[in-house]
N, CA, C and O atoms as a Tripos MOL2 file, in Angstrom:
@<TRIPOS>MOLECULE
protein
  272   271    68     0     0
PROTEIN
NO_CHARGES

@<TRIPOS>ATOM
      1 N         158.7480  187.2090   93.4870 N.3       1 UNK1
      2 CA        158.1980  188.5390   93.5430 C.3       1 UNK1
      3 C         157.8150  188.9330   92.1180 C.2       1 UNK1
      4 O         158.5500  189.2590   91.1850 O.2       1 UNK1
      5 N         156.3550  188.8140   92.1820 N.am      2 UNK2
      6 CA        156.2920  189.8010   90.7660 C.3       2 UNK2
      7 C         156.5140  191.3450   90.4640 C.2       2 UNK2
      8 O         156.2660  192.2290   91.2840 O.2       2 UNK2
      9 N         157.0580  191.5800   89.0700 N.am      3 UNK3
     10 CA        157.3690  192.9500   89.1100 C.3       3 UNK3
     11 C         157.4950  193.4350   87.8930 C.2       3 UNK3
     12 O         158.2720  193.1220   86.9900 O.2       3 UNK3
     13 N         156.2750  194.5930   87.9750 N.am      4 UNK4
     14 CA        156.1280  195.4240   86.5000 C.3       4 UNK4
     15 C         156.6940  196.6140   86.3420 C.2       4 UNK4
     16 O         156.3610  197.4350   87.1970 O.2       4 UNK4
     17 N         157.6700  197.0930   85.2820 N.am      5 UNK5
     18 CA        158.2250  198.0100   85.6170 C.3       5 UNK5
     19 C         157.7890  199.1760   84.9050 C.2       5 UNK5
     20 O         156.6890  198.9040   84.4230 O.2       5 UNK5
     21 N         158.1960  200.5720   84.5540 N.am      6 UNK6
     22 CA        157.5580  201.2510   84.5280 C.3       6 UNK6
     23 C         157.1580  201.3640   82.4820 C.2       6 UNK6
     24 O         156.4100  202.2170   82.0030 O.2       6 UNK6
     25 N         157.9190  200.2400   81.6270 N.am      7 UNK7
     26 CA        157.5770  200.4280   80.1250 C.3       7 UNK7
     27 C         156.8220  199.4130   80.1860 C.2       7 UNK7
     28 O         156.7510  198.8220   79.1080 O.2       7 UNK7
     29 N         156.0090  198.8060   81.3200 N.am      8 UNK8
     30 CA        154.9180  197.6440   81.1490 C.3       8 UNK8
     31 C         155.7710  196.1120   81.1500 C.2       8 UNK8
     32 O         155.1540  195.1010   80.8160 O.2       8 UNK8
     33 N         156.7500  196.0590   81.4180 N.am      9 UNK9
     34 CA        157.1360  194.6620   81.2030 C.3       9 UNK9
     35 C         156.9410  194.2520   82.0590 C.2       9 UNK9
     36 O         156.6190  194.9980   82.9850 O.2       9 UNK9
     37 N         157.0300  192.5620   82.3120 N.am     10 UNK10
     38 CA        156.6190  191.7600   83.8520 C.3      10 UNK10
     39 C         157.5090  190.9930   84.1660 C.2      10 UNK10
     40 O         157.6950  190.1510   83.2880 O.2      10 UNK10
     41 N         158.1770  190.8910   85.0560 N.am     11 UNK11
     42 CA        159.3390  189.7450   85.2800 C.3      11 UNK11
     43 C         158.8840  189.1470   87.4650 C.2      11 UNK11
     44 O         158.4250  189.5610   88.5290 O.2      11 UNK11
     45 N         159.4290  188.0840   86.8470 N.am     12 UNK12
     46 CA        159.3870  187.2870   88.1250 C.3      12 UNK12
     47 C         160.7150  187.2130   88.6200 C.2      12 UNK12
     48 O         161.5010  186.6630   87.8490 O.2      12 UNK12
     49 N         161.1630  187.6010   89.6590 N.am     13 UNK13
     50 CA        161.8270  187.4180   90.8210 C.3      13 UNK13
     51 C         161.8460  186.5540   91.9030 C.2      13 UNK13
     52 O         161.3180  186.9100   92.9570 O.2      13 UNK13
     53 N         162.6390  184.9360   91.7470 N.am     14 UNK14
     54 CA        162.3740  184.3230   92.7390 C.3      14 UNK14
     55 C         163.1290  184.9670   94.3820 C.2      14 UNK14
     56 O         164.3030  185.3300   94.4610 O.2      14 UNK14
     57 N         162.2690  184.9810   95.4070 N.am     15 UNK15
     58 CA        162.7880  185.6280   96.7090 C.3      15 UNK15
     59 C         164.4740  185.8650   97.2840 C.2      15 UNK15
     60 O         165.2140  186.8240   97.5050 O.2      15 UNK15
     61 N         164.5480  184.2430   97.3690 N.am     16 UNK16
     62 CA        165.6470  184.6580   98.1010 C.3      16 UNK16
     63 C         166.6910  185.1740   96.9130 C.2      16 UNK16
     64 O         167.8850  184.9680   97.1280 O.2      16 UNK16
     65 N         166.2710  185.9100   95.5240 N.am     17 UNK17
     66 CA        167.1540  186.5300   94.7970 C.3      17 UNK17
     67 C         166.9850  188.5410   95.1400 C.2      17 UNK17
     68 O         167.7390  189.4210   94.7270 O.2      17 UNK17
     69 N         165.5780  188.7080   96.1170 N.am     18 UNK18
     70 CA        165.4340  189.7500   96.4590 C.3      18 UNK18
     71 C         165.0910  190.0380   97.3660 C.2      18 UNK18
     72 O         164.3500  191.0200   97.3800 O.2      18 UNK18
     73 N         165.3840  189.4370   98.5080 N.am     19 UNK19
     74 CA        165.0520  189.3270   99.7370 C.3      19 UNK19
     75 C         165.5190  191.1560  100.3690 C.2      19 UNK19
     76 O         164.8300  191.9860  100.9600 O.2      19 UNK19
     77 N         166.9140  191.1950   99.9150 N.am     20 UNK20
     78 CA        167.1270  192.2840  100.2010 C.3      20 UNK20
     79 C         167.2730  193.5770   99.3060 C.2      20 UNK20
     80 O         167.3210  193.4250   98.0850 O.2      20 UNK20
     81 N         167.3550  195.0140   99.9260 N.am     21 UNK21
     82 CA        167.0340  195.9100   99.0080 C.3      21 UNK21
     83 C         168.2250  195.4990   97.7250 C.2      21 UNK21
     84 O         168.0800  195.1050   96.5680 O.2      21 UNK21
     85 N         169.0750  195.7150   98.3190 N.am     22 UNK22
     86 CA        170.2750  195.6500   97.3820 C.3      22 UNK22
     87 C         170.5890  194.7320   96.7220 C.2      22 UNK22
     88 O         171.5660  194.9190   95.9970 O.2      22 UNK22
     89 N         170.1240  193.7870   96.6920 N.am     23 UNK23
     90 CA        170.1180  192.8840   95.5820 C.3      23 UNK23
     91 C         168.6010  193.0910   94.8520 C.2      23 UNK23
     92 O         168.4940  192.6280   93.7160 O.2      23 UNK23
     93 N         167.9640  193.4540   95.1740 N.am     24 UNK24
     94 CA        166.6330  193.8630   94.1330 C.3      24 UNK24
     95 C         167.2820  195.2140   93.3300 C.2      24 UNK24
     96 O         167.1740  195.3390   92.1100 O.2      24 UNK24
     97 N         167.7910  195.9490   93.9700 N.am     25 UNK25
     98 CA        168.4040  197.3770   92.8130 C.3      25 UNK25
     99 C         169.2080  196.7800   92.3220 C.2      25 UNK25
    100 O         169.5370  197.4360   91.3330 O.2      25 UNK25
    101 N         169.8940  195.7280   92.3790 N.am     26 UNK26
    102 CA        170.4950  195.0230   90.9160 C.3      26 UNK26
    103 C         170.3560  194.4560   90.1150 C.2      26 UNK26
    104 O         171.1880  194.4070   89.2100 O.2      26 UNK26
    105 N         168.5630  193.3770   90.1050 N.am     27 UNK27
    106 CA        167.9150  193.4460   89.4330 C.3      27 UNK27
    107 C         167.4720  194.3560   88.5480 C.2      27 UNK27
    108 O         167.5470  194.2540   87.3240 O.2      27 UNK27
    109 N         167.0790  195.1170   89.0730 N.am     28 UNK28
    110 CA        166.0580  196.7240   88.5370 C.3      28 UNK28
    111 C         167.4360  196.8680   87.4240 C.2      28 UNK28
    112 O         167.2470  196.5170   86.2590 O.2      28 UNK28
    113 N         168.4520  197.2550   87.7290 N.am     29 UNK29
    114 CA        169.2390  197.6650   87.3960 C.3      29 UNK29
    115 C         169.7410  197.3460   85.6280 C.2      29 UNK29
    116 O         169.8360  197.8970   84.5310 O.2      29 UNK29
    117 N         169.9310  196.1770   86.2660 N.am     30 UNK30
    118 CA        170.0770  195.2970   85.0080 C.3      30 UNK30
    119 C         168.7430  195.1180   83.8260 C.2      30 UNK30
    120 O         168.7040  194.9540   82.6070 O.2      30 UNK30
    121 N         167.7060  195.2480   84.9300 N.am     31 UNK31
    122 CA        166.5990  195.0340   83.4910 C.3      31 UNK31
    123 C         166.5310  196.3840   83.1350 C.2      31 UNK31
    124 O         165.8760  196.5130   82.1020 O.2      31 UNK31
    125 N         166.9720  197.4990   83.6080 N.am     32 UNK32
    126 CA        167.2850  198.7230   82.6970 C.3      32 UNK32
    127 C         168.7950  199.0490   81.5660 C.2      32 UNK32
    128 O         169.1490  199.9700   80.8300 O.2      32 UNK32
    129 N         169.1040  198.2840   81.7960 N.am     33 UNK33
    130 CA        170.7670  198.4260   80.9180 C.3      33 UNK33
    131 C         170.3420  198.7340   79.7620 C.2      33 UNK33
    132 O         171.1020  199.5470   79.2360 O.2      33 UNK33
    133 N         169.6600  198.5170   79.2600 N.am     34 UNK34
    134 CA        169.6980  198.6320   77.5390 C.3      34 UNK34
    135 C         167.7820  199.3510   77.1730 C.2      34 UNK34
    136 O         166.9570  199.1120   76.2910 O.2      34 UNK34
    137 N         167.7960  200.1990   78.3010 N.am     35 UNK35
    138 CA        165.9520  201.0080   77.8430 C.3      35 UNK35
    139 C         166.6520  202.4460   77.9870 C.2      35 UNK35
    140 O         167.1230  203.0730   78.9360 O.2      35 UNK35
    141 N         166.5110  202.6740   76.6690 N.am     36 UNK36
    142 CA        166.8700  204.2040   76.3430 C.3      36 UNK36
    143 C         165.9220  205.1420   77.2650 C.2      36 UNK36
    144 O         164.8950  204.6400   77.7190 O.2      36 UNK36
    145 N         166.2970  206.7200   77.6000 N.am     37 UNK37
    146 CA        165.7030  207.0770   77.6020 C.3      37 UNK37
    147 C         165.5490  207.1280   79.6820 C.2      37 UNK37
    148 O         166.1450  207.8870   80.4460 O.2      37 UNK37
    149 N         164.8240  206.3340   79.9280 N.am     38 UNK38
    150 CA        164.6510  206.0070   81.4450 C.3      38 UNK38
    151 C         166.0430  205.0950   82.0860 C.2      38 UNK38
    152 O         166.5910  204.9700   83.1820 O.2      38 UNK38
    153 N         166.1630  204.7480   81.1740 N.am     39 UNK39
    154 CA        167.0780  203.7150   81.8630 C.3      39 UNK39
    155 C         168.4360  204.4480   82.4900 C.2      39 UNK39
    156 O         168.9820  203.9670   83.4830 O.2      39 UNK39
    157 N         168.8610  205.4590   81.9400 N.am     40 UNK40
    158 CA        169.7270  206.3300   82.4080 C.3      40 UNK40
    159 C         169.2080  206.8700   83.8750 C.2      40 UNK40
    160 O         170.1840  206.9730   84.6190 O.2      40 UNK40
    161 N         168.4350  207.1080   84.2860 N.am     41 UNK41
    162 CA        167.5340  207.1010   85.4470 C.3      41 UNK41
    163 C         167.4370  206.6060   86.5040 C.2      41 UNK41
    164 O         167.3880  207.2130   87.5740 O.2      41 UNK41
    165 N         167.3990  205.4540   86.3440 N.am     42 UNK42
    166 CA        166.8350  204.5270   86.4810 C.3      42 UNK42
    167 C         167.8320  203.8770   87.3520 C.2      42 UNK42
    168 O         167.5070  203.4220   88.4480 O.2      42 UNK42
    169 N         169.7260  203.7890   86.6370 N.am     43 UNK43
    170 CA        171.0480  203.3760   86.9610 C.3      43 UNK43
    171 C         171.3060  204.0190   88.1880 C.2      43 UNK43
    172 O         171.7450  203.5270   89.2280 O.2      43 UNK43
    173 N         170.7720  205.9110   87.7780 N.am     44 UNK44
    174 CA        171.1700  206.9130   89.0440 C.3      44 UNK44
    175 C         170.3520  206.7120   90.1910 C.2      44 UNK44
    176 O         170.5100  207.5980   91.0310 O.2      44 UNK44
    177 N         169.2690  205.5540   90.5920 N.am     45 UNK45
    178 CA        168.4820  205.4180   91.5080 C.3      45 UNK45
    179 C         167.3630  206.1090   91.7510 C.2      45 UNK45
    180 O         166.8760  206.0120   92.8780 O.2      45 UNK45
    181 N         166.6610  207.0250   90.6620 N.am     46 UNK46
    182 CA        165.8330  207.8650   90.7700 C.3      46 UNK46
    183 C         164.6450  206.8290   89.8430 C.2      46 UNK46
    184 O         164.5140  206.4740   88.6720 O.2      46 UNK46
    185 N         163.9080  206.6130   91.1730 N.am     47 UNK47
    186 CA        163.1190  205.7730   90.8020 C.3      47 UNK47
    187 C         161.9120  205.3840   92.2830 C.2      47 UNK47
    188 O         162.3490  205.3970   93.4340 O.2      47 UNK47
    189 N         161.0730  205.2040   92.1110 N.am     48 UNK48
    190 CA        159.9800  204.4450   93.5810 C.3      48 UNK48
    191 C         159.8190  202.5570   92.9130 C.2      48 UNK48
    192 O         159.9240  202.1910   91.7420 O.2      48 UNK48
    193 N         159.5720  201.7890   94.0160 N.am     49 UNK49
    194 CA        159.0970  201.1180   94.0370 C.3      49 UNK49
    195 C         157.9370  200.8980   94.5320 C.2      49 UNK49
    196 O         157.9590  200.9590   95.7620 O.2      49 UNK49
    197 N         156.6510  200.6040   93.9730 N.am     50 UNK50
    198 CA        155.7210  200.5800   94.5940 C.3      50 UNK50
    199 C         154.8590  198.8970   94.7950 C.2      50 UNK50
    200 O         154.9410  197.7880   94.2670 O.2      50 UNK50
    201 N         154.1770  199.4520   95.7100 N.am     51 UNK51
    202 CA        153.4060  197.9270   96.0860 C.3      51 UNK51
    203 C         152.1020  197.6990   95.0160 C.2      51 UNK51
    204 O         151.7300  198.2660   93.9880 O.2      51 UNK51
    205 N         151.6200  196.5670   95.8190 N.am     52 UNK52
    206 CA        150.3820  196.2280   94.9780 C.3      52 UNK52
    207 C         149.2550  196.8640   95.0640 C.2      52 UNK52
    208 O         148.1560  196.6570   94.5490 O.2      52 UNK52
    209 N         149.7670  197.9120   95.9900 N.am     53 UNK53
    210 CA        148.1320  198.9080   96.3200 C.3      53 UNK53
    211 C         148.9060  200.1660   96.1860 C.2      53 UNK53
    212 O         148.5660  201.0450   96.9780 O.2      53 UNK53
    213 N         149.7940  200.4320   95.4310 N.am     54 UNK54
    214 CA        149.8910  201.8060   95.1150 C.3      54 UNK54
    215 C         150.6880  202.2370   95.8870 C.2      54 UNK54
    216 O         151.0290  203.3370   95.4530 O.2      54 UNK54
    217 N         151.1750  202.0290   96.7540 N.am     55 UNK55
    218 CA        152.1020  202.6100   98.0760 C.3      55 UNK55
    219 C         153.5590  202.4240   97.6230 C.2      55 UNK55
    220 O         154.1270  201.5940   96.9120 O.2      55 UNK55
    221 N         153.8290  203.1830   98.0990 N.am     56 UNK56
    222 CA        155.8210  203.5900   97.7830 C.3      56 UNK56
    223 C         156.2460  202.5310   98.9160 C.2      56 UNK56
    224 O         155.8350  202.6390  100.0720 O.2      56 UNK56
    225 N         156.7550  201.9160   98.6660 N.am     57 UNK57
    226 CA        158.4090  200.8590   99.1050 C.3      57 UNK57
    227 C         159.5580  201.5920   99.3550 C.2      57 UNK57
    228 O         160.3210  201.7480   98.4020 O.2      57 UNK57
    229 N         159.8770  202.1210  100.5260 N.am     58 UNK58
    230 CA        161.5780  202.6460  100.6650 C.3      58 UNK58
    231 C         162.0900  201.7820  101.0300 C.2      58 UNK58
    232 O         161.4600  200.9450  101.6770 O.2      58 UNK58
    233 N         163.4520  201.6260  100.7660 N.am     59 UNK59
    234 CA        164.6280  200.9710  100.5140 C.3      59 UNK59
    235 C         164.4320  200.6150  101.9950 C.2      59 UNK59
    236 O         164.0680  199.4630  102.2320 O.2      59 UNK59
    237 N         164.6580  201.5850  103.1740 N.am     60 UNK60
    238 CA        164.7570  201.4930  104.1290 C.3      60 UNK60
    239 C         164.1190  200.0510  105.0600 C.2      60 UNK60
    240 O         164.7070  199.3010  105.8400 O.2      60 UNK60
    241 N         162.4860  200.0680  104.5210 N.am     61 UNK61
    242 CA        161.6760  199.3370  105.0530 C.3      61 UNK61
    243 C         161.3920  197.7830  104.1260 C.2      61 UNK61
    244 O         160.7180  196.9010  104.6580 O.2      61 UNK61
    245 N         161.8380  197.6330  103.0620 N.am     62 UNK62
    246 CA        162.1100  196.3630  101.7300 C.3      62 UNK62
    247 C         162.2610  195.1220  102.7770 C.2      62 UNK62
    248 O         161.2500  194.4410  102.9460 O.2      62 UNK62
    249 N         163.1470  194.8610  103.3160 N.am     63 UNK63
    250 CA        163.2230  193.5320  104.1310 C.3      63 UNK63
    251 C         162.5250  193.8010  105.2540 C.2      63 UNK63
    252 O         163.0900  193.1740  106.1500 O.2      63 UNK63
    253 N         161.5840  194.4050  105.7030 N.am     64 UNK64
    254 CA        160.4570  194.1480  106.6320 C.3      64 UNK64
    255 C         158.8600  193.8590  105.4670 C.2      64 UNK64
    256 O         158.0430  192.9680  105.6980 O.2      64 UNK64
    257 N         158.7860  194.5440  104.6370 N.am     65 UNK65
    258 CA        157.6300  194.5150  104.0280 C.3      65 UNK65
    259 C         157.7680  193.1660  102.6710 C.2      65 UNK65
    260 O         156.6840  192.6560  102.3880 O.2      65 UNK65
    261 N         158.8120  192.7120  102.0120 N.am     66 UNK66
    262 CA        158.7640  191.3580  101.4570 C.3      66 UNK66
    263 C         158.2610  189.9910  101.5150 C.2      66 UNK66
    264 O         158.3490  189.5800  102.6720 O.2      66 UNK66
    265 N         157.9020  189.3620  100.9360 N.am     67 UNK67
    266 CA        158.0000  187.9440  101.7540 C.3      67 UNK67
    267 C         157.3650  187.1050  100.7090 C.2      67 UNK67
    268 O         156.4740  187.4490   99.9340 O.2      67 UNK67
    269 N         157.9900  185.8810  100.8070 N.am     68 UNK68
    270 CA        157.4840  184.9750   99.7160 C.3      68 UNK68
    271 C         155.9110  184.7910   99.8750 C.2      68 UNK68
    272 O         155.2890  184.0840   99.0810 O.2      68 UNK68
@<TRIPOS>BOND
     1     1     2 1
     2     2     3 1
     3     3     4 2
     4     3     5 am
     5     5     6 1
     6     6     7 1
     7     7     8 2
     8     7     9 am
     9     9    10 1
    10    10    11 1
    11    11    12 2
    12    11    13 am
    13    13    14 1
    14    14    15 1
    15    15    16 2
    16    15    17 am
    17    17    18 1
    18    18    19 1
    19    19    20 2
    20    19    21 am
    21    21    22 1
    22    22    23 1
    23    23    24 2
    24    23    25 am
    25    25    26 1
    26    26    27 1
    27    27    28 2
    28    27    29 am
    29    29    30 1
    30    30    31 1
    31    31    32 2
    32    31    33 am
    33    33    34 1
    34    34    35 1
    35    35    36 2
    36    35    37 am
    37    37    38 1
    38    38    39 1
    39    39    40 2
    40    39    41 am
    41    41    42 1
    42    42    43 1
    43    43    44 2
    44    43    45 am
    45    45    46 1
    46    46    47 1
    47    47    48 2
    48    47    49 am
    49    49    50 1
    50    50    51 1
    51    51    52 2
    52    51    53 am
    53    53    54 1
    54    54    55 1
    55    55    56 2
    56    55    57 am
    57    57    58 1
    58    58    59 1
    59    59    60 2
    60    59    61 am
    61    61    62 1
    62    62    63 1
    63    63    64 2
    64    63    65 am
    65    65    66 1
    66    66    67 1
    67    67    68 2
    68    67    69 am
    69    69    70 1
    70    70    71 1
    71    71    72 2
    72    71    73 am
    73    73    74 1
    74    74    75 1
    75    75    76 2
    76    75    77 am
    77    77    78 1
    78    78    79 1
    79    79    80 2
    80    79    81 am
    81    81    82 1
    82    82    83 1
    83    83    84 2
    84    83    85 am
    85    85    86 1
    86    86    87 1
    87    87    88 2
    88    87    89 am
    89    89    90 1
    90    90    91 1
    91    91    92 2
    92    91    93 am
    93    93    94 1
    94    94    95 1
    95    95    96 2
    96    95    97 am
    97    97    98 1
    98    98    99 1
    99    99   100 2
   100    99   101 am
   101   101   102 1
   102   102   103 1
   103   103   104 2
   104   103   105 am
   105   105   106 1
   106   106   107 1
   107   107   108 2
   108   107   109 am
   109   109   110 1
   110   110   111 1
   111   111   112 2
   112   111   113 am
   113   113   114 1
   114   114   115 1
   115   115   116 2
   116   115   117 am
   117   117   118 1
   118   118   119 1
   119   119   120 2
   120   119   121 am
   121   121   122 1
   122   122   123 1
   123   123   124 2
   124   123   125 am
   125   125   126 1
   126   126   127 1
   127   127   128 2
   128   127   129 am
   129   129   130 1
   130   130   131 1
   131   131   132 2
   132   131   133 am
   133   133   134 1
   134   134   135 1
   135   135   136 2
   136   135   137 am
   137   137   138 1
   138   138   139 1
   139   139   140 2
   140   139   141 am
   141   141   142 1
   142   142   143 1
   143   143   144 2
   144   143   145 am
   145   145   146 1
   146   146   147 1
   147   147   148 2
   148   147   149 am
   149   149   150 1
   150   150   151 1
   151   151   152 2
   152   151   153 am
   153   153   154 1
   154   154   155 1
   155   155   156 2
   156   155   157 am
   157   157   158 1
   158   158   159 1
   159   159   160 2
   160   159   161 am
   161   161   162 1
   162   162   163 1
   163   163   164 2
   164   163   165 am
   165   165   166 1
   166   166   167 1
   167   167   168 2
   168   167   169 am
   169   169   170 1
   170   170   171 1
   171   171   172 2
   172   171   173 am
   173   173   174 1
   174   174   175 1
   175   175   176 2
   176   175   177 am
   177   177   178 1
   178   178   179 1
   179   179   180 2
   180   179   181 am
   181   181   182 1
   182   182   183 1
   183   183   184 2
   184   183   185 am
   185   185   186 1
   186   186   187 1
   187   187   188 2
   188   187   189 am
   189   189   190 1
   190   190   191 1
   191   191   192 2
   192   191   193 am
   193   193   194 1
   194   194   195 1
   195   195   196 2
   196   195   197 am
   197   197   198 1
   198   198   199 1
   199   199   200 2
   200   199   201 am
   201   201   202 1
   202   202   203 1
   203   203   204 2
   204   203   205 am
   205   205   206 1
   206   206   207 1
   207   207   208 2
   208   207   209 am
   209   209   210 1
   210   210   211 1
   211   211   212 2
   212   211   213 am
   213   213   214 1
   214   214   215 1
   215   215   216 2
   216   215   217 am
   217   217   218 1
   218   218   219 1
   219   219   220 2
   220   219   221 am
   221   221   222 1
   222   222   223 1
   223   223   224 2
   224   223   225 am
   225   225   226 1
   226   226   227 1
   227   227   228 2
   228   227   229 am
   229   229   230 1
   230   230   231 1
   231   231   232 2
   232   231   233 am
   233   233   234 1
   234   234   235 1
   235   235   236 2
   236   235   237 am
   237   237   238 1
   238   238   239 1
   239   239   240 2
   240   239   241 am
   241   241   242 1
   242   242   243 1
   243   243   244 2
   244   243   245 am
   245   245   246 1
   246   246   247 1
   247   247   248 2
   248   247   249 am
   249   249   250 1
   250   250   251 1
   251   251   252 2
   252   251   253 am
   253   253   254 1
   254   254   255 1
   255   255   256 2
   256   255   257 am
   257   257   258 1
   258   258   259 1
   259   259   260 2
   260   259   261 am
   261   261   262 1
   262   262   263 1
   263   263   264 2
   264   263   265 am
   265   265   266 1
   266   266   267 1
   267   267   268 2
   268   267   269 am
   269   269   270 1
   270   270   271 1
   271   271   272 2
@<TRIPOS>SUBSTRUCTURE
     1 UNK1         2 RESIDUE 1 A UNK
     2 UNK2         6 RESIDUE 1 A UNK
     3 UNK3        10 RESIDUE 1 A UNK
     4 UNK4        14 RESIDUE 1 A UNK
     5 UNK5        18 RESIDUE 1 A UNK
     6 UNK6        22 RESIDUE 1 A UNK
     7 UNK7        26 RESIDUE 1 A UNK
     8 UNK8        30 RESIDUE 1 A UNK
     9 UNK9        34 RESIDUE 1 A UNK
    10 UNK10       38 RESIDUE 1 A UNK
    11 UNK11       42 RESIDUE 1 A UNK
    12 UNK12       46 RESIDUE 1 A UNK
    13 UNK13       50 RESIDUE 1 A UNK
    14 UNK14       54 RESIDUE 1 A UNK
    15 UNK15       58 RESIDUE 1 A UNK
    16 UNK16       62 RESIDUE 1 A UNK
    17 UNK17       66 RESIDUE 1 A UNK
    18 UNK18       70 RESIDUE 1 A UNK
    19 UNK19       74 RESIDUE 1 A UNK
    20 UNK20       78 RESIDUE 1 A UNK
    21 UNK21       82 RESIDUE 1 A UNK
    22 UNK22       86 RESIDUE 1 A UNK
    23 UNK23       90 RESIDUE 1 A UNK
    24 UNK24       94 RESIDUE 1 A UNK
    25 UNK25       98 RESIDUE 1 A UNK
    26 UNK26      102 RESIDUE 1 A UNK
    27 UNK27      106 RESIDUE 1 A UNK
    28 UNK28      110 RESIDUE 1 A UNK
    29 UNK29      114 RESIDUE 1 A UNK
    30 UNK30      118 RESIDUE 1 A UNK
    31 UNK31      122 RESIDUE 1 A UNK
    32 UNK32      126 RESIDUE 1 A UNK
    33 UNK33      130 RESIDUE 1 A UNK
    34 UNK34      134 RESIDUE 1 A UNK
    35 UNK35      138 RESIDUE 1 A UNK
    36 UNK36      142 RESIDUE 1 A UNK
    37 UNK37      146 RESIDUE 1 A UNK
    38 UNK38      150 RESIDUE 1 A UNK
    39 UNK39      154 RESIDUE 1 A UNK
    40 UNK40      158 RESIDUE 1 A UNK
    41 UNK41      162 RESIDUE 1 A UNK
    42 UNK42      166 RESIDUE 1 A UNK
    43 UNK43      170 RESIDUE 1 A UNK
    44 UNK44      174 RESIDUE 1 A UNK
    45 UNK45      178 RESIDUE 1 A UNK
    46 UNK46      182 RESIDUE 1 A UNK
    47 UNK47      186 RESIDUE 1 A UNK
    48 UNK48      190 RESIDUE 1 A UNK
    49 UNK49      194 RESIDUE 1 A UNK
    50 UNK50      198 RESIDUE 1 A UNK
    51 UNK51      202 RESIDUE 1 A UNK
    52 UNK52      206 RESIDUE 1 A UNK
    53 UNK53      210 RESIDUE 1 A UNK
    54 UNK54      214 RESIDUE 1 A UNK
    55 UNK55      218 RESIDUE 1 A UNK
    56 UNK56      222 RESIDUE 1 A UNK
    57 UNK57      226 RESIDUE 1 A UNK
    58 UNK58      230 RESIDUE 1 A UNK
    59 UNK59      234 RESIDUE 1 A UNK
    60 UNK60      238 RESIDUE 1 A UNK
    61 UNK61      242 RESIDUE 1 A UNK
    62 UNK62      246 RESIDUE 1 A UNK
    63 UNK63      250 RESIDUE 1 A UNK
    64 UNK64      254 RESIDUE 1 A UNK
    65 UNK65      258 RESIDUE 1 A UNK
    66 UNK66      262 RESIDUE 1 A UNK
    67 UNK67      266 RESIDUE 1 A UNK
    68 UNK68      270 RESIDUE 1 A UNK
């Protein structure tokens, strides 16, 4: 899964490491530990994920809309 986050960085996510929501917010998570500023934010879950066309990702719907 590619994924740009919101200070422009790009990281790759191989699938079955984010297949599900909750292991992708621990990704996210972690690549915020140390970004001042947002990253405090970011920990508290206040945040969207969005797709490749602009559309919001809820948690809810993540393992229907994924896929390698």
């Amino acid at each position: 899964i590619n994924f740009k986050d919101a200070v422009g960085r790009k990281f790759t996510f191989p699938y079955h490491l984010v297949k599900s929501w909750k292991s992708m917010e621990e990704l996210i998570k972690q690549a915020f530990l140390h970004v001042d500023i947002i990253g405090p934010h970011i920990q508290e879950g206040h945040y969207d994920l969005m797709g490749p066309d602009g559309q919001v990702i809820l948690p809810q719907v993540w393992q229907y809309l994924v896929q390698p």
